[in-house]
C-alpha positions as CSV (number, residue, x, y, z in Angstrom):
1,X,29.8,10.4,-17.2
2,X,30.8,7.0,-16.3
3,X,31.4,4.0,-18.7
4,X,28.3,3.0,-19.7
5,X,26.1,5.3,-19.0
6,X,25.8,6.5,-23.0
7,X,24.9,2.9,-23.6
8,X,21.6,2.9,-20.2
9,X,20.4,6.3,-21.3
10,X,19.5,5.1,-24.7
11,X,17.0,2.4,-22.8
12,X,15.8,4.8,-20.0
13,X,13.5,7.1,-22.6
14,X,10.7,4.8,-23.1
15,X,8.7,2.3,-20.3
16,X,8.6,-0.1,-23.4
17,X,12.4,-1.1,-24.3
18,X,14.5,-3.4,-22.6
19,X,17.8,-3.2,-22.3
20,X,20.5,-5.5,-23.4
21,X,20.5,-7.4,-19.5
22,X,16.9,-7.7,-19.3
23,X,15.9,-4.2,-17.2
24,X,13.2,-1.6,-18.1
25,X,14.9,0.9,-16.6
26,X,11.4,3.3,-16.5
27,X,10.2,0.5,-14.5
28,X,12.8,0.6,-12.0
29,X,12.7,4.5,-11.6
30,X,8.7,3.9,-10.6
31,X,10.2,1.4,-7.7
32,X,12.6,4.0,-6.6
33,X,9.6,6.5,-6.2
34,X,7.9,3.8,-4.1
35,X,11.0,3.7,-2.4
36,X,10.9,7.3,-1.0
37,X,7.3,7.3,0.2
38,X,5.6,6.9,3.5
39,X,6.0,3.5,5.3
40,X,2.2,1.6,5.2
41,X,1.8,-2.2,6.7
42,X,-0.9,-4.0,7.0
43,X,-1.8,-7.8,8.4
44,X,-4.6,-9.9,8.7
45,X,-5.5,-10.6,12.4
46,X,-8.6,-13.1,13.6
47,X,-11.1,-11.0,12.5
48,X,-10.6,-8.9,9.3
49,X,-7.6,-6.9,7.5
50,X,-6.3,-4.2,10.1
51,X,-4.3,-1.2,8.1
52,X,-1.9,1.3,9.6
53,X,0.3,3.9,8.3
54,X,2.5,6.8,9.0
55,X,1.7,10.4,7.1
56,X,5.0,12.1,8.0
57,X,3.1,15.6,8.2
58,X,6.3,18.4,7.3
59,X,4.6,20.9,8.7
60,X,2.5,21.9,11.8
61,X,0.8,23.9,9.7
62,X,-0.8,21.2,7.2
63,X,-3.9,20.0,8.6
64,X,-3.1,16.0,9.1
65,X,-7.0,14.9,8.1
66,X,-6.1,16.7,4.4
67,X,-3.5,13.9,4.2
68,X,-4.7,10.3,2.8
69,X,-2.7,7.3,3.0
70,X,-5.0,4.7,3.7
71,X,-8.0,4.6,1.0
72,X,-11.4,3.0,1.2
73,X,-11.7,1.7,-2.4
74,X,-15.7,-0.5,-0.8
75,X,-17.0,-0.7,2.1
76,X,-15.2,-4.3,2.3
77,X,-11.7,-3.3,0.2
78,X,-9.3,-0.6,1.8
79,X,-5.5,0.1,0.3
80,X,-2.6,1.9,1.3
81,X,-0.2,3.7,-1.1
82,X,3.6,4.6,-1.4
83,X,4.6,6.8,-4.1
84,X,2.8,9.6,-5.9
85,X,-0.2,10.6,-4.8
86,X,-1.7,11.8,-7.9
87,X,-1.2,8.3,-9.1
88,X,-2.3,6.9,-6.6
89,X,-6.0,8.8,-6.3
90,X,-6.4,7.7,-10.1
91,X,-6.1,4.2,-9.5
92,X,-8.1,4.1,-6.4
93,X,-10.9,6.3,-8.2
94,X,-10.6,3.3,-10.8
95,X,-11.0,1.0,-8.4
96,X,-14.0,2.6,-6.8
97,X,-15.8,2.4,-10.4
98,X,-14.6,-1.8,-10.8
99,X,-16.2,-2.1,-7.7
100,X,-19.3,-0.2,-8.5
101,X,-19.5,-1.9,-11.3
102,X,-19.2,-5.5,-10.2
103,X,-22.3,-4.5,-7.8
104,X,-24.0,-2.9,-10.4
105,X,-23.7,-5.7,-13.2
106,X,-23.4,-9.2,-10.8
107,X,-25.7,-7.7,-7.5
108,X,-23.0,-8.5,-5.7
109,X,-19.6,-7.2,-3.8
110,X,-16.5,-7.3,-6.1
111,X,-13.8,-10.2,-4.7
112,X,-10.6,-8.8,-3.0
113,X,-8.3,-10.5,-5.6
114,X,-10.2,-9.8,-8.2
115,X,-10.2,-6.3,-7.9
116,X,-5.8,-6.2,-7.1
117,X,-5.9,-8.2,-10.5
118,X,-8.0,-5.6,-12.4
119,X,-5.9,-2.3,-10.8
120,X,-2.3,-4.4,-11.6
121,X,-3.9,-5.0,-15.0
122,X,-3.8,-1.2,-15.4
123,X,-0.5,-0.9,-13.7
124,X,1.1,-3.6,-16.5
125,X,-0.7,-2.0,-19.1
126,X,1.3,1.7,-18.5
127,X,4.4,-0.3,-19.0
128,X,3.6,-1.6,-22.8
129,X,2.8,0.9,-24.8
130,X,5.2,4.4,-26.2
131,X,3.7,7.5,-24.7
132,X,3.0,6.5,-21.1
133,X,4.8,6.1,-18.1
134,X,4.8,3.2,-15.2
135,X,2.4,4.1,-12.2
136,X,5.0,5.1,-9.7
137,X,3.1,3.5,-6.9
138,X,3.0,0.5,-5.1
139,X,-0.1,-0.5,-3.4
140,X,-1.5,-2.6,-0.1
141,X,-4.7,-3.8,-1.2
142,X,-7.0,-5.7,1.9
143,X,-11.0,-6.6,2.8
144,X,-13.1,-9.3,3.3
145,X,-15.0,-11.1,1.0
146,X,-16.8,-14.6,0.8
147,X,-13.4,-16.5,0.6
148,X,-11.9,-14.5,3.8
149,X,-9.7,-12.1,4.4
150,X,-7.7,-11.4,1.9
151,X,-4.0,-9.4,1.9
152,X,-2.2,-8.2,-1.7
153,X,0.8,-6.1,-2.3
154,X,0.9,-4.4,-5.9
155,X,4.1,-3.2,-7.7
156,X,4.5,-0.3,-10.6
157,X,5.4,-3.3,-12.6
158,X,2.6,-5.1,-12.5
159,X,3.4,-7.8,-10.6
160,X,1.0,-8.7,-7.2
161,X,1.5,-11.0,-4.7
162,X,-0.7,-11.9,-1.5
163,X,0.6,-12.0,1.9
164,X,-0.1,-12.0,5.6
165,X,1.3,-9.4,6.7
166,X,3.4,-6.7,4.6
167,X,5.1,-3.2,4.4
168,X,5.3,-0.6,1.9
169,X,7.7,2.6,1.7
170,X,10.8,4.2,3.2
171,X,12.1,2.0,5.6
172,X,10.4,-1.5,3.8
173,X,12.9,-3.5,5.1
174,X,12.7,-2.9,8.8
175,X,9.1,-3.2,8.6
176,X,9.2,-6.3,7.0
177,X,11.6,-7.6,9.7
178,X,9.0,-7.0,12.3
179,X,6.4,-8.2,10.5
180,X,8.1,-11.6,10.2
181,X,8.9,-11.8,13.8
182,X,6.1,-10.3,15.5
183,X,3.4,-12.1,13.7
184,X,1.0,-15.2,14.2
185,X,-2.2,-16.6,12.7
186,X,-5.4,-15.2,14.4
187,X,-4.1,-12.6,16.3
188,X,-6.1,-10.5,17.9
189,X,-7.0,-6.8,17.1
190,X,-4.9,-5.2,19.9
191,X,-1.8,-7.2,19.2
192,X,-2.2,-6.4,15.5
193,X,-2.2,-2.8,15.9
194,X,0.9,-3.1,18.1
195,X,2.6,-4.9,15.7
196,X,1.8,-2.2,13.0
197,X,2.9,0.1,15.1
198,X,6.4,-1.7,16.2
199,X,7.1,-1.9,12.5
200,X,6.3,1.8,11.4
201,X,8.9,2.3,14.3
202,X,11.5,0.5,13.3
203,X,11.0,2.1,9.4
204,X,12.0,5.5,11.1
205,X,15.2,6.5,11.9
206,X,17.0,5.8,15.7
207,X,16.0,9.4,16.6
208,X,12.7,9.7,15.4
209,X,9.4,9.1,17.2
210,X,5.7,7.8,15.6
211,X,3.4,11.1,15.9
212,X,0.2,9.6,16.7
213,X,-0.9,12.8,15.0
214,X,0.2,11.7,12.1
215,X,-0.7,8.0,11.8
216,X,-3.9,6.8,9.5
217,X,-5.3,3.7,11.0
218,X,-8.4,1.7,9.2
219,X,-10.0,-2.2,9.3
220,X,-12.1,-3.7,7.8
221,X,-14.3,-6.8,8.9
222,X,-17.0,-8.9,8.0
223,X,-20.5,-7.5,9.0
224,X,-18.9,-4.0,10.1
225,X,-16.9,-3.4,7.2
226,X,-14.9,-0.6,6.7
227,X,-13.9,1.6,9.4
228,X,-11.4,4.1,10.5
229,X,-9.5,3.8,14.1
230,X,-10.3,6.9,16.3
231,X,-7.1,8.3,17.4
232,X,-7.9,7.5,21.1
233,X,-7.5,4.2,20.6
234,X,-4.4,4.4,19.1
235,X,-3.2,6.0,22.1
236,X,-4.8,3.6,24.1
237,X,-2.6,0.9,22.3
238,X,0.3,2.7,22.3
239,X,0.2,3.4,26.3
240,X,-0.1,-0.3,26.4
241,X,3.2,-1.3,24.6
């Protein structure tokens, strides 16, 4: 055990205690989980939200449409998670109802932001209180609403932020990098989807390859809504780059 160590164990038992320099240490474990799962981008292109990301299916025996990673939350709201997938079905089934619920109670389609506030609301909420522990997932939240299209990333802490264009998962970083480079205000569909696609790419390793088998593609747009992208015209896109 190094120097130390005694002293961050004794603030790594509850979500709720700080320690001495300011860290929540279950907080940052939650991050780490995010850390390890699936790569997910997302940008907004001239139309709508487009949504890509990669399964990683282990096993040819696993059927890839039993694997979710991009979620329709309404039929103008879609998210993508990294992390635990129990955790993150809860919090998309509690989006569902806030959703629902706005329509039921307002006659009227939940806003995108208002909805990522409501689901981070949860997330901060895990992180007060003795007896519970951080969501360990981070989440792309997207859709279309009256103000536009709209683009949010959500931590385990709590915190949100919107963006253009952004990555979740193993392999973040290189996303991100092609995400800043490749992308430009009203792009259109096809170049969006090659852009998701470039940086799922880069995420991987040098000797790894995207398995169109295994990649979850969705958009959403004004008027059409939510929608999944049939697999031929990922390859379509792909044969194109």
């Amino acid at each position: 055990m190094y120097p130390g160590s005694r002293k961050s164990s004794a603030y790594d038992r509850v979500s709720t205690m700080f320690s001495p320099d300011g860290r929540l240490y279950q907080v940052e474990y939650a991050s780490k989980i995010v850390e390890q799962g699936t790569v997910g981008a997302a940008v907004i292109y001239d139309k709508g939200v487009l949504f890509g990301a990669d399964k990683k299916v282990s096993s040819r025996l696993i059927k890839p449409a039993s694997i979710e990673k991009v979620f329709k939350i309404d039929n103008h709201i879609a998210a993508i998670s990294a992390g635990l997938v129990g955790d993150a079905r809860r919090l998309v089934q509690l989006g569902r109802k806030e959703a629902q619920e706005n329509r039921m109670y307002y006659e009227e389609d939940i806003q995108v932001e208002t909805l990522v506030k409501r689901l981070s609301g949860i997330k901060q909420l895990f992180t007060q209180y003795a007896g519970m522990r951080p969501f360990g997932v981070s989440f792309i939240i997207g859709g279309v609403d009256e103000t536009g299209p709209r683009l949010f990333e959500t931590e385990p802490s709590g915190a949100l932020a919107e963006y253009s264009g952004i990555a979740i998962g193993k392999g973040k970083k290189e996303a991100m990098q092609a995400l800043e480079k490749g992308y430009s205000d009203g792009m259109p569909f096809d170049d969006a989807a090659r852009l998701i696609l470039d940086a799922l790419q880069k995420s991987l390793g040098e000797k790894e390859k995207l398995d169109i088998n295994g990649l979850d593609f969705a958009f959403v747009e004004k008027g059409t809504g939510f929608q999944r992208v049939p697999r031929q015209k990922l390859k379509s896109i792909l044969g194109k780059k």
